[in-house]
N, CA, C and O atoms as a MOPAC input file, in Angstrom:
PM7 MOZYME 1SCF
protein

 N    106.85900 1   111.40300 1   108.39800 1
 C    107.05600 1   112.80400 1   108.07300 1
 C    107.65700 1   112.91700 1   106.67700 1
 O    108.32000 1   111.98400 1   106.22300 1
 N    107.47700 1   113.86200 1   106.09200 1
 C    107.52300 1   114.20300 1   104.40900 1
 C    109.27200 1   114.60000 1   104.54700 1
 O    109.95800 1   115.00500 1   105.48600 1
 N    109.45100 1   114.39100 1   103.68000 1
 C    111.01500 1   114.97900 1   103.90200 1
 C    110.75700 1   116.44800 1   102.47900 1
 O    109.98100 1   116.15900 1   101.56800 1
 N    111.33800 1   117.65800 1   102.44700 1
 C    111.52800 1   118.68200 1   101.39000 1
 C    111.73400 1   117.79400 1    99.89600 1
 O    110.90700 1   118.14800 1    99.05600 1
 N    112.43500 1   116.99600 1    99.54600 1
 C    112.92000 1   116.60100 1    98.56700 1
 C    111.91800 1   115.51000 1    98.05400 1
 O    112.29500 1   114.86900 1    97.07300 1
 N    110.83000 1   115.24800 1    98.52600 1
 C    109.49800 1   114.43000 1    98.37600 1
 C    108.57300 1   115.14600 1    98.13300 1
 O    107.80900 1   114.72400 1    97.26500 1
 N    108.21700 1   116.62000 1    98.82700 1
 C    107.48300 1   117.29900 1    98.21100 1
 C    107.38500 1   118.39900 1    96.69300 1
 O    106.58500 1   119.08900 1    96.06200 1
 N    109.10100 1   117.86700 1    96.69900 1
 C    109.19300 1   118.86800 1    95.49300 1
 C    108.81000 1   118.05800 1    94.33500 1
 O    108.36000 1   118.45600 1    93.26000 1
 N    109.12200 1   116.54400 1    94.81800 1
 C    109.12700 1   115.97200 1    93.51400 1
 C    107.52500 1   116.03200 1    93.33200 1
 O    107.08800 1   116.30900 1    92.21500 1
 N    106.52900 1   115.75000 1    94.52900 1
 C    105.59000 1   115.62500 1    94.01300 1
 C    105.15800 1   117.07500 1    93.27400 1
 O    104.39300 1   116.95000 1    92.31700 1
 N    105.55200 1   118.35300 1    93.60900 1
 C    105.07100 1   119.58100 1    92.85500 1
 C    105.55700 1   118.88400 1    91.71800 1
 O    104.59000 1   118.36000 1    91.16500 1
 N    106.65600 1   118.62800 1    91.09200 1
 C    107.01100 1   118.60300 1    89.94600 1
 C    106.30200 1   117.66300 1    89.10400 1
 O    106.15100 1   117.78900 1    87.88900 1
 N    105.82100 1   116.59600 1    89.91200 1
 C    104.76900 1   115.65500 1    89.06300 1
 C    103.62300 1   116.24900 1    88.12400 1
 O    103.24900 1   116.14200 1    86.95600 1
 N    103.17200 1   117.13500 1    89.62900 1
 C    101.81500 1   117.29200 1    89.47600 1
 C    101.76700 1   118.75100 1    87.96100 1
 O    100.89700 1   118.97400 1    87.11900 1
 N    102.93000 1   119.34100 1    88.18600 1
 C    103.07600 1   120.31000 1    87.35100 1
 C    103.11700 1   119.54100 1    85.59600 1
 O    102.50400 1   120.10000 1    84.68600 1
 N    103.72700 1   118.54400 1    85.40600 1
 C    104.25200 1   117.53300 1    84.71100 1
 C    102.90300 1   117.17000 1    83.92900 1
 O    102.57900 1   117.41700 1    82.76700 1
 N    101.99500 1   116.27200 1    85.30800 1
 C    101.51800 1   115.00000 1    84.55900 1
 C    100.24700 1   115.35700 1    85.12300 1
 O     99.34400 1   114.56700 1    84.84600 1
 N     99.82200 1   116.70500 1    86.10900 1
 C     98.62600 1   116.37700 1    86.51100 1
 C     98.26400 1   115.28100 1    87.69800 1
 O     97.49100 1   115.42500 1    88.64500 1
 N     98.95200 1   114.31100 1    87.39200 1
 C     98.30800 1   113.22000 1    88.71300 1
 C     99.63700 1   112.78900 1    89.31400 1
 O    100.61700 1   112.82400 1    88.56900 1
 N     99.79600 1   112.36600 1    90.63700 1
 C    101.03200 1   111.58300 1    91.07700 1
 C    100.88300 1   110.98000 1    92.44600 1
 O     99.94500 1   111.48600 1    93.06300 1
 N    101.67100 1   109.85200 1    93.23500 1
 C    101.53800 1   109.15800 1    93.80100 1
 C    102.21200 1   109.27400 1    95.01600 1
 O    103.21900 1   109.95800 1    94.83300 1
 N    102.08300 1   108.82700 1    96.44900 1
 C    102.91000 1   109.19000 1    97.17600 1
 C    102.66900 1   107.90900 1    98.35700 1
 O    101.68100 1   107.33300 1    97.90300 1
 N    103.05200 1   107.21500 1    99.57400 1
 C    102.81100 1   106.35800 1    99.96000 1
 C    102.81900 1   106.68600 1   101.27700 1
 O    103.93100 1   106.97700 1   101.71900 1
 N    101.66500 1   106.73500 1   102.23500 1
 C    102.22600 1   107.49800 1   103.80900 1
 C    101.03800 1   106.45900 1   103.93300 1
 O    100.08200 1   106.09000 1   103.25100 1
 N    101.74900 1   106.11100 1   105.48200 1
 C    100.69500 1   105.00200 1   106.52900 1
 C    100.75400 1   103.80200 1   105.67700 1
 O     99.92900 1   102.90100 1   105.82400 1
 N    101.87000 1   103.73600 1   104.62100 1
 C    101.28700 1   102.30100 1   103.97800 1
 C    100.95300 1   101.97100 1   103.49900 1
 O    101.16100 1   100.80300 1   103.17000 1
 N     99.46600 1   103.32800 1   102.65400 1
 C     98.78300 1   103.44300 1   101.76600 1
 C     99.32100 1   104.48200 1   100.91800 1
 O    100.09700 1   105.36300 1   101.28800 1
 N     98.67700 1   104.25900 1    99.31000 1
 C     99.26700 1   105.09100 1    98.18100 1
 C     98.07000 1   106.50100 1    98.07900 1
 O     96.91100 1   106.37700 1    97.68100 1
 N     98.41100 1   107.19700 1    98.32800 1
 C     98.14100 1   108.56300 1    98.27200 1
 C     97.95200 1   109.18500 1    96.73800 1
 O     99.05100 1   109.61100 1    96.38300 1
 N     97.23500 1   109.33000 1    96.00000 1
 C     96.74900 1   109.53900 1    94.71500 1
 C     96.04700 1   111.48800 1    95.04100 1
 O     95.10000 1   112.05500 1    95.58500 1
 N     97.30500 1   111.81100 1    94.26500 1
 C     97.05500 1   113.65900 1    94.08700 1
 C     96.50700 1   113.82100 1    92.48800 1
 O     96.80600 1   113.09400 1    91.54100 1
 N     95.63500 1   114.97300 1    92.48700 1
 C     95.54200 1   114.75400 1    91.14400 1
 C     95.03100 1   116.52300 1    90.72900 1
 O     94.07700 1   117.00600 1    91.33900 1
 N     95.46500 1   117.00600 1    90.10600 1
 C     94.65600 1   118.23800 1    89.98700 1
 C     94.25600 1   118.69800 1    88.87100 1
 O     95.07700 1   118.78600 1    87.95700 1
 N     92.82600 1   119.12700 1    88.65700 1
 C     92.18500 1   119.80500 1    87.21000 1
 C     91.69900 1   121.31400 1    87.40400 1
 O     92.17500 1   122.01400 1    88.29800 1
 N     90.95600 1   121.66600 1    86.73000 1
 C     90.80500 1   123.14300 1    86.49100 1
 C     91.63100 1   123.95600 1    86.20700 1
 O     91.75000 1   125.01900 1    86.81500 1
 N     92.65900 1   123.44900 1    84.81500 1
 C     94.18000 1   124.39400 1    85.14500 1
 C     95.43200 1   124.01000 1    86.04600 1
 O     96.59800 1   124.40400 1    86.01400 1
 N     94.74700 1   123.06800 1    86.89200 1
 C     95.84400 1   123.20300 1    87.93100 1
 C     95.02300 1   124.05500 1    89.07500 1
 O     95.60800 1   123.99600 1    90.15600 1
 N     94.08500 1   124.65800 1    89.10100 1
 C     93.67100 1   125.16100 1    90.09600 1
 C     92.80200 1   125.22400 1    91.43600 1
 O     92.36500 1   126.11500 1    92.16400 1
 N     92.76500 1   123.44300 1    91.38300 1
 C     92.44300 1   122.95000 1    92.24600 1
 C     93.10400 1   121.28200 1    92.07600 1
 O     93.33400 1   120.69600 1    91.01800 1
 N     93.28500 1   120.83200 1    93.32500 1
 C     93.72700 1   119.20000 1    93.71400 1
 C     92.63100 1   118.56800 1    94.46900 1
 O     91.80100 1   119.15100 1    95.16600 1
 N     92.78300 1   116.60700 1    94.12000 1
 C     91.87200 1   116.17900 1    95.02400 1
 C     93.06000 1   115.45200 1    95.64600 1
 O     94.12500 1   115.48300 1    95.03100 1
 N     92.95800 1   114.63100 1    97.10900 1
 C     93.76500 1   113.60800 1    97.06300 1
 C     92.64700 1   112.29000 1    97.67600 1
 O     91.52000 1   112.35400 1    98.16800 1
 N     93.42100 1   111.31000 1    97.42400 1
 C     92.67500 1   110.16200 1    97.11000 1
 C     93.12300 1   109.11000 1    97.93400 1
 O     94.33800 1   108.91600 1    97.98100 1
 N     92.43100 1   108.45500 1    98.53700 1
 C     93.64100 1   107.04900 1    99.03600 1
 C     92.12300 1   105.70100 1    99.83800 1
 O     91.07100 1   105.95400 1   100.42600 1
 N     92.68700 1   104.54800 1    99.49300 1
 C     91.75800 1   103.79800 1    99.81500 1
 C     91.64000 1   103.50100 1   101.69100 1
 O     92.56400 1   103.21700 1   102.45500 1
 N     90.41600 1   103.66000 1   101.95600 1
 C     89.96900 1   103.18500 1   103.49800 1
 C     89.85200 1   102.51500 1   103.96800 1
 O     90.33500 1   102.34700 1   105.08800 1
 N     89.03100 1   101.63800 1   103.27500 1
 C     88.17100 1   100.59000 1   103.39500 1
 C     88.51000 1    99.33500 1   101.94600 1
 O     88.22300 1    99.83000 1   100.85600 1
 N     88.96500 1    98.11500 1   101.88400 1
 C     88.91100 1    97.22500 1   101.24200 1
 C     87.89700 1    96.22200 1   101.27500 1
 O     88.19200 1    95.20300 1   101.89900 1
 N     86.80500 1    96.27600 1   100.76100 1
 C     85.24900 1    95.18700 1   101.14900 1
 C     85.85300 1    93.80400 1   100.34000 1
 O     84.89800 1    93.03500 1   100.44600 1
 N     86.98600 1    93.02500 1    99.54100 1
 C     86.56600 1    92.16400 1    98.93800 1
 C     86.25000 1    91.83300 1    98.03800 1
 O     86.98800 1    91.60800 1    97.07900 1
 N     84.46800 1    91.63600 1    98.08200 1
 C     83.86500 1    91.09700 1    97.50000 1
 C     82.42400 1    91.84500 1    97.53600 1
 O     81.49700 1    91.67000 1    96.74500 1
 N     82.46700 1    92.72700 1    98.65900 1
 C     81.43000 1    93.63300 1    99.20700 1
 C     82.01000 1    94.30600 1   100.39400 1
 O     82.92700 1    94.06700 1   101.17900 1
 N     80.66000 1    95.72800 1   100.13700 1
 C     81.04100 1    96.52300 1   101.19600 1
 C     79.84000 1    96.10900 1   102.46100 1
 O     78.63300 1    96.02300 1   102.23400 1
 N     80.54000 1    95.86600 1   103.91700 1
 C     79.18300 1    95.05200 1   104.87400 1
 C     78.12300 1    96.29500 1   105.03300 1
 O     78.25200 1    97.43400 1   104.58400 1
 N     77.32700 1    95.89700 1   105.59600 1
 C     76.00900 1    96.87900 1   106.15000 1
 C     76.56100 1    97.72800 1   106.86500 1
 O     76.48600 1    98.89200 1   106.47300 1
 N     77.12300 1    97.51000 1   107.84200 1
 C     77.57500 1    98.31100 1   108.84700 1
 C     78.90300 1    98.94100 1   108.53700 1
 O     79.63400 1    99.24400 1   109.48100 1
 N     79.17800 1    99.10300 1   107.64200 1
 C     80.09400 1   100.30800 1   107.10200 1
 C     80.02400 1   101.33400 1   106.05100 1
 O     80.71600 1   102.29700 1   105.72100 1
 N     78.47300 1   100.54100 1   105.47200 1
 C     77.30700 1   101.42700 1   104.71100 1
 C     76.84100 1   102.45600 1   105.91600 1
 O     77.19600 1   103.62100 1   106.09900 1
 N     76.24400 1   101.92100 1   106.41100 1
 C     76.04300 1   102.59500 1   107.70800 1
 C     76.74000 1   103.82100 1   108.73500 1
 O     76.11900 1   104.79900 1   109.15100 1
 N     77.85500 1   103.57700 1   108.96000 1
 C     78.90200 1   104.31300 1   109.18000 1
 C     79.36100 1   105.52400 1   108.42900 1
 O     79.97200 1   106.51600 1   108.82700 1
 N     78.81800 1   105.12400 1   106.99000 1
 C     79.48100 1   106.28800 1   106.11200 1
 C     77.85900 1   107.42300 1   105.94800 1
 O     77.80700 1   108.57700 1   105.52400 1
 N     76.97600 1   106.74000 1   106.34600 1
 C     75.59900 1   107.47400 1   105.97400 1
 C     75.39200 1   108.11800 1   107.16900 1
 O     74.35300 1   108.74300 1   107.38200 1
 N     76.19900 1   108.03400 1   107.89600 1
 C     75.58500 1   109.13400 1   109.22100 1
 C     76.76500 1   110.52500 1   109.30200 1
 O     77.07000 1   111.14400 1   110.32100 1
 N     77.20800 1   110.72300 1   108.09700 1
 C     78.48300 1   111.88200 1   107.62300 1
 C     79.02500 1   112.69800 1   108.77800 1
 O     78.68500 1   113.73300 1   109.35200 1
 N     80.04300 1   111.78100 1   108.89300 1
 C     80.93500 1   111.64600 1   110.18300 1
 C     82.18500 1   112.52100 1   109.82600 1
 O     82.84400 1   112.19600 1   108.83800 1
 N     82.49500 1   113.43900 1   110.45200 1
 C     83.92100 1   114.01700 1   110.25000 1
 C     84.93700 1   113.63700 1   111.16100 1
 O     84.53600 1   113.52500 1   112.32000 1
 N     85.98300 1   113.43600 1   110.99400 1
 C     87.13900 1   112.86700 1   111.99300 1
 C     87.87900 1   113.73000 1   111.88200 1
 O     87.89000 1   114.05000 1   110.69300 1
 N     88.79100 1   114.55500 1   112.66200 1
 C     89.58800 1   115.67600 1   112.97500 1
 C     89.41400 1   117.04900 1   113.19100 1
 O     88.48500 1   117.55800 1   112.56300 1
 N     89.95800 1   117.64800 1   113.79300 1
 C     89.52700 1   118.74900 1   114.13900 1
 C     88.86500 1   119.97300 1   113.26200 1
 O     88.46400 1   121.07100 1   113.65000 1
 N     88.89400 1   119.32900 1   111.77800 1
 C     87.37000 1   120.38400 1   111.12600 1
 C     88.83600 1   121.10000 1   110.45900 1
 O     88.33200 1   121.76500 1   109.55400 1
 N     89.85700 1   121.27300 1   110.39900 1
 C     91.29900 1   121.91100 1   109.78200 1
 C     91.04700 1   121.50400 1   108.47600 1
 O     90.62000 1   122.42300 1   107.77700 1
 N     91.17800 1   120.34100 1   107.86600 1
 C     90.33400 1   119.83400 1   106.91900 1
 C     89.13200 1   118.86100 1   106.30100 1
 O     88.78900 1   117.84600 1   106.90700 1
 N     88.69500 1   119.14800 1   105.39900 1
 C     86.89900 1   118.40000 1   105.63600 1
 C     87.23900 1   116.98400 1   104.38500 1
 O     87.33300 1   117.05800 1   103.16000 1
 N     87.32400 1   116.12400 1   105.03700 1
 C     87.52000 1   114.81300 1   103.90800 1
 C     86.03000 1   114.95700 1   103.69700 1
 O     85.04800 1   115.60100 1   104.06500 1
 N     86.55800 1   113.66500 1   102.62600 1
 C     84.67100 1   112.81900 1   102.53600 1
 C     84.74300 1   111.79000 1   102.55000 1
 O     85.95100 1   112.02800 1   102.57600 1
 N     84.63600 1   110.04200 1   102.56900 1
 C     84.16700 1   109.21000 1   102.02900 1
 C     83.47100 1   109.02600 1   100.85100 1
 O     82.45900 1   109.72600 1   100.80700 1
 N     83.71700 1   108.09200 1    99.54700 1
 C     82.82200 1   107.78100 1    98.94400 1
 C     83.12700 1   106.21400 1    98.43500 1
 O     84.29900 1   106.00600 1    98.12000 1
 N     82.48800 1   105.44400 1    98.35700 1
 C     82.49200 1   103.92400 1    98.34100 1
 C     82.54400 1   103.68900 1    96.58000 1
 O     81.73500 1   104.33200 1    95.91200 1
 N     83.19100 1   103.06600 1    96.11400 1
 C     83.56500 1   102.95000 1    94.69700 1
 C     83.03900 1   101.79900 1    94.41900 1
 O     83.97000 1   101.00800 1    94.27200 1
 N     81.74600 1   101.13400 1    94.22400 1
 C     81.17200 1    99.55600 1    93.87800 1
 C     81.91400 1    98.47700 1    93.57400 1
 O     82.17400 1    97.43700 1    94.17900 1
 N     82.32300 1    99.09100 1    92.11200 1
 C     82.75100 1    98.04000 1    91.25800 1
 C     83.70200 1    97.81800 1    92.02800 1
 O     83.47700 1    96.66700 1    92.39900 1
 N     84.83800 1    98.23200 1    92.63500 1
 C     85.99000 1    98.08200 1    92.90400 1
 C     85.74500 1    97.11400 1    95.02800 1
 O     86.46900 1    96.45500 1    95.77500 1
 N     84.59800 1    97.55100 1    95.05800 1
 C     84.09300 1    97.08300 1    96.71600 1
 C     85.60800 1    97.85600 1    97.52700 1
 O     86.40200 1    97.19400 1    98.19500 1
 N     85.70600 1    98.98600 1    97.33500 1
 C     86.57300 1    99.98000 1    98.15400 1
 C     86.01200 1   101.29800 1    98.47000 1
 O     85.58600 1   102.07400 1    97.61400 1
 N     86.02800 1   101.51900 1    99.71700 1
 C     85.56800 1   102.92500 1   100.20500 1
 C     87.03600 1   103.93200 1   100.08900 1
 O     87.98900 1   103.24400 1   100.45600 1
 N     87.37700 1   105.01900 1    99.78100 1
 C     88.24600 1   105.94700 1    99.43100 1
 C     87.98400 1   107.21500 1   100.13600 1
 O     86.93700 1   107.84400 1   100.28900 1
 N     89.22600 1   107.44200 1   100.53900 1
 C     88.35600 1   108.93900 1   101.08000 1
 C     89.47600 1   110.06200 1   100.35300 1
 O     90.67300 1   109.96900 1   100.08500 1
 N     88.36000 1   111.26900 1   100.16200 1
 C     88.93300 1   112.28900 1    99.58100 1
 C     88.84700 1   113.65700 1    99.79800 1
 O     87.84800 1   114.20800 1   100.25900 1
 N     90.26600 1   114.42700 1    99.35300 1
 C     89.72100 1   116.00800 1    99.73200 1
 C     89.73800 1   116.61400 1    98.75900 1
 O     90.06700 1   116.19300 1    97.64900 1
 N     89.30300 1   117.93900 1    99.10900 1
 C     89.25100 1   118.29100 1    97.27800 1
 C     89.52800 1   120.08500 1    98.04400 1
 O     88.81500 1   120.74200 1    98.80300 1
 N     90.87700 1   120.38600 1    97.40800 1
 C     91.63300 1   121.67900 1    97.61000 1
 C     91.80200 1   122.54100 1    96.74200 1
 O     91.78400 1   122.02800 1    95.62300 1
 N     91.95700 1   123.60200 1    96.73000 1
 C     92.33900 1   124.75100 1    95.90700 1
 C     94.19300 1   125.00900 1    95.61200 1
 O     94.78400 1   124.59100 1    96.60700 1
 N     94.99500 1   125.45600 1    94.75600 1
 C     96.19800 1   125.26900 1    94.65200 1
 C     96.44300 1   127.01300 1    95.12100 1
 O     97.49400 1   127.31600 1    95.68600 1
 N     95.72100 1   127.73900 1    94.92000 1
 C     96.22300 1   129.60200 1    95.00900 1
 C     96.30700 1   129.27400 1    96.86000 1
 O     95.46500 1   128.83400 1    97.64300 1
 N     97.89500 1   129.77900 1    97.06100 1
 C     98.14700 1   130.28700 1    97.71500 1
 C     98.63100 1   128.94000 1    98.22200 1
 O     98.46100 1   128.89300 1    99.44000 1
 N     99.16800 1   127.83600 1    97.74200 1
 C     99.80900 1   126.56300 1    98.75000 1
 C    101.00500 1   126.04600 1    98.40900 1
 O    101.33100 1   125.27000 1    97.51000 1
 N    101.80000 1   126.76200 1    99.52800 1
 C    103.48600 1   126.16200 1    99.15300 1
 C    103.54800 1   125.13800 1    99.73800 1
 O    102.73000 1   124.61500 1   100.49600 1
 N    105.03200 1   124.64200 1    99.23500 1
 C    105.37900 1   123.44700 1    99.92100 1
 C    105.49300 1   123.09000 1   101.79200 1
 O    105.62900 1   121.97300 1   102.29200 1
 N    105.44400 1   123.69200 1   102.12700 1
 C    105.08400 1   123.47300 1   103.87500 1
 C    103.44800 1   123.47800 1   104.15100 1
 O    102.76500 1   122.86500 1   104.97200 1
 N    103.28400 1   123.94500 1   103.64200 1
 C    101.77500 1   124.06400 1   103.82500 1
 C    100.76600 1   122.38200 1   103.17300 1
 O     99.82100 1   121.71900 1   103.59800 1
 N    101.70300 1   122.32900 1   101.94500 1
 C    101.20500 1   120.96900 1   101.00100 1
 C    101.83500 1   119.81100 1   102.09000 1
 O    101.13100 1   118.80800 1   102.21000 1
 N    102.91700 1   119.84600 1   102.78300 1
 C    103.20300 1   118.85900 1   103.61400 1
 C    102.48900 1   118.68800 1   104.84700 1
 O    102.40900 1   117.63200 1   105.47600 1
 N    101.98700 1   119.76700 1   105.14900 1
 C    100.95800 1   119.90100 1   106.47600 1
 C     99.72000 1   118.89200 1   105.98100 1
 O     99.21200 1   117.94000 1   106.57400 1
 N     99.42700 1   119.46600 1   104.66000 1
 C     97.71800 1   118.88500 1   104.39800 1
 C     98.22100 1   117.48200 1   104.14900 1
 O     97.47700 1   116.58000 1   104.53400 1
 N     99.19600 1   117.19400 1   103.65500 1
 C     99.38400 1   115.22700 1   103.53700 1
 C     99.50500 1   114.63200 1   104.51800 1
 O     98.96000 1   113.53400 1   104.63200 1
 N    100.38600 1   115.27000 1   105.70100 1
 C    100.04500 1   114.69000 1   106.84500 1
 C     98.84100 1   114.42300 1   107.30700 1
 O     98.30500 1   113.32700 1   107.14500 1
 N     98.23400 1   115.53000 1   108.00700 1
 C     97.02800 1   115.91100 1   108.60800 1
 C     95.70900 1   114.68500 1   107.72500 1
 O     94.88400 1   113.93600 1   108.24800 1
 N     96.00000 1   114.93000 1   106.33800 1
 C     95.26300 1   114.20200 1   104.99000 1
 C     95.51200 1   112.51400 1   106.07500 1
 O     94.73900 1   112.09400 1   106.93700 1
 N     96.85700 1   111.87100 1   105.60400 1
 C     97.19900 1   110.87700 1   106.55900 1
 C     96.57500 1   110.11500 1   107.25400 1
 O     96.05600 1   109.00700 1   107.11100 1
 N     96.71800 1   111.07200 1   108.28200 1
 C     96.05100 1   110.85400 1   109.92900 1
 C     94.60200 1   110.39700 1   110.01600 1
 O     94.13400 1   109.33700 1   110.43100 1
 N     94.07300 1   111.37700 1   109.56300 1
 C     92.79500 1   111.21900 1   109.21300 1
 C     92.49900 1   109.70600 1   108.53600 1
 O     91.94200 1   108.81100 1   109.17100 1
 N     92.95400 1   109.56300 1   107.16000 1
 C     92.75200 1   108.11600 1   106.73600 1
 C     92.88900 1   107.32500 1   107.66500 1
 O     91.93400 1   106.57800 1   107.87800 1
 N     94.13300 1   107.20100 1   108.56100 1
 C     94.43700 1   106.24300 1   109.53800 1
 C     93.22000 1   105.96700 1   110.68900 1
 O     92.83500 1   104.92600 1   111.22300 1
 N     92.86000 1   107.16300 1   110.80400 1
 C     91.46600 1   106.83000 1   111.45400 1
 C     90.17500 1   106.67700 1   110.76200 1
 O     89.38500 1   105.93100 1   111.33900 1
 N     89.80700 1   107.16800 1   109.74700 1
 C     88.51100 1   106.04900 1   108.99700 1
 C     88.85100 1   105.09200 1   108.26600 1
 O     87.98700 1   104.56400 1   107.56700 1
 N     90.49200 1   104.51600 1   108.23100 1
 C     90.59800 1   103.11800 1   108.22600 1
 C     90.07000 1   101.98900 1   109.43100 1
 O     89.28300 1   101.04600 1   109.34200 1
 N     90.81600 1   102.49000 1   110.51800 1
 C     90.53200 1   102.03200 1   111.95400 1
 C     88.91500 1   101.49100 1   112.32500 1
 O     88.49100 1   100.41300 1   112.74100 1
 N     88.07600 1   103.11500 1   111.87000 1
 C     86.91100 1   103.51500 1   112.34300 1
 C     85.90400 1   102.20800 1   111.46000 1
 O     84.96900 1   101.63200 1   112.01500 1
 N     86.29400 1   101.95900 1   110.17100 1
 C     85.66700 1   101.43400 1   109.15700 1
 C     85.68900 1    99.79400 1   109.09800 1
 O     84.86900 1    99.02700 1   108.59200 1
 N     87.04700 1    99.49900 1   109.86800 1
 C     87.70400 1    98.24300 1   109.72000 1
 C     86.53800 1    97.70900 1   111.06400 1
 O     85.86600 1    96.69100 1   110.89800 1
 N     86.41200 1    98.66700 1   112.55500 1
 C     85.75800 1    98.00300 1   113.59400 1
 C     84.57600 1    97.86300 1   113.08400 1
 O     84.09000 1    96.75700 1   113.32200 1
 N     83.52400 1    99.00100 1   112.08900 1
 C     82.55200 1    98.80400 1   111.98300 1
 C     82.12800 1    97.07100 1   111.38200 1
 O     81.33900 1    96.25800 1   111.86200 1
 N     83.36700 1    96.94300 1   109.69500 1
 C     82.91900 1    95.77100 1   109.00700 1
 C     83.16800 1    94.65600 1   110.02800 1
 O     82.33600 1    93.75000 1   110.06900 1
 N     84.24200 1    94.61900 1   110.87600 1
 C     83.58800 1    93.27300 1   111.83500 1
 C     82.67400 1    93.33600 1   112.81500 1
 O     82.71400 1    92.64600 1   113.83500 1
 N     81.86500 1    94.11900 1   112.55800 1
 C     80.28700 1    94.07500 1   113.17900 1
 C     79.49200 1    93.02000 1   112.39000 1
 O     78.44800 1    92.49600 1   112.77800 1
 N     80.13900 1    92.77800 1   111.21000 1
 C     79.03800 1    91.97300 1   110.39400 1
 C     79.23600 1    90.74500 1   110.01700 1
 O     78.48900 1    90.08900 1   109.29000 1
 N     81.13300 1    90.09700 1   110.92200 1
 C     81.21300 1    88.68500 1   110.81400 1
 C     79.92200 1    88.08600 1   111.61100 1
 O     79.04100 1    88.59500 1   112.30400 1
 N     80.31700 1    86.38100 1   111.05600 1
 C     79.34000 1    86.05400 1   111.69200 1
 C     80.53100 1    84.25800 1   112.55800 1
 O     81.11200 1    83.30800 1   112.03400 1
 N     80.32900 1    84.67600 1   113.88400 1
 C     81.04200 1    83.70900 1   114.53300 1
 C     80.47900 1    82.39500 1   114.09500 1
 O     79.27400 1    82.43600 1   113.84800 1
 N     81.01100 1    81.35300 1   113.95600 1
 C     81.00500 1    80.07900 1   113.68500 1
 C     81.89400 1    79.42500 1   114.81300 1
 O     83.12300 1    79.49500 1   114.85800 1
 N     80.94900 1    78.67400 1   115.86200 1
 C     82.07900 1    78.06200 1   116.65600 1
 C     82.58200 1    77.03900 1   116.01300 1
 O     82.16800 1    76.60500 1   114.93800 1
 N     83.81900 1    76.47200 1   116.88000 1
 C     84.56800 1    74.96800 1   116.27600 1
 C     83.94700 1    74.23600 1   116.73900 1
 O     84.16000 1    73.03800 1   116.55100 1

């Protein structure tokens, strides 16, 4: 849970510098907002491929799957070079105070936590057992 004194700092970042960082579930949470300020995306990695992303989490992301109750609409998008899938939202700033910005990081969160989960069962679909 966000504590008040975490979300202010991040307003104050974002007012600042445009982009800023935050760490929930473990993972770093990347806010960033353009148009003025009048819209934010947030950002955070899902999926770590390595060296590659497997078939079956190509797969997974091509059948555009939503996870949560539709409150907010992530996306997936798989970054090559980097062999990391990321998922992201992309918000409007009119009309979002700080309780409301702590709702969507949570909720934001949760969600990752499950197309981490969702993404992690798919890529071990594509080990390949080697007995001893």
């Amino acid at each position: 849970m966000l504590i008040e004194q975490e979300v202010q700092r991040l307003f104050t970042e974002l007012v600042q510098y445009d982009r800023t960082q935050i760490e929930l579930g473990g993972e770093v949470v990347t806010i960033t907002t353009f148009d003025n300020g009048a819209k934010f995306l947030l950002s955070t990695p899902v999926f770590k491929g390595g060296s590659y992303i497997p078939q079956s989490v190509r797969h997974c992301l091509s059948k555009g799957l939503q996870i949560g109750d539709g409150s907010i609409r992530c996306f997936p998008k798989i970054e090559e070079e980097q062999f990391t899938v990321y998922l992201h939202y992309l918000g409007v700033t009119r009309g979002l105070n700080p309780d409301r910005f702590r709702e969507l990081l949570e909720e934001f969160a949760w969600i990752a936590d499950e197309w981490r989960y969702l993404l992690d069962e798919h890529g071990k679909r594509d080990l390949i057992h080697v007995p001893l």
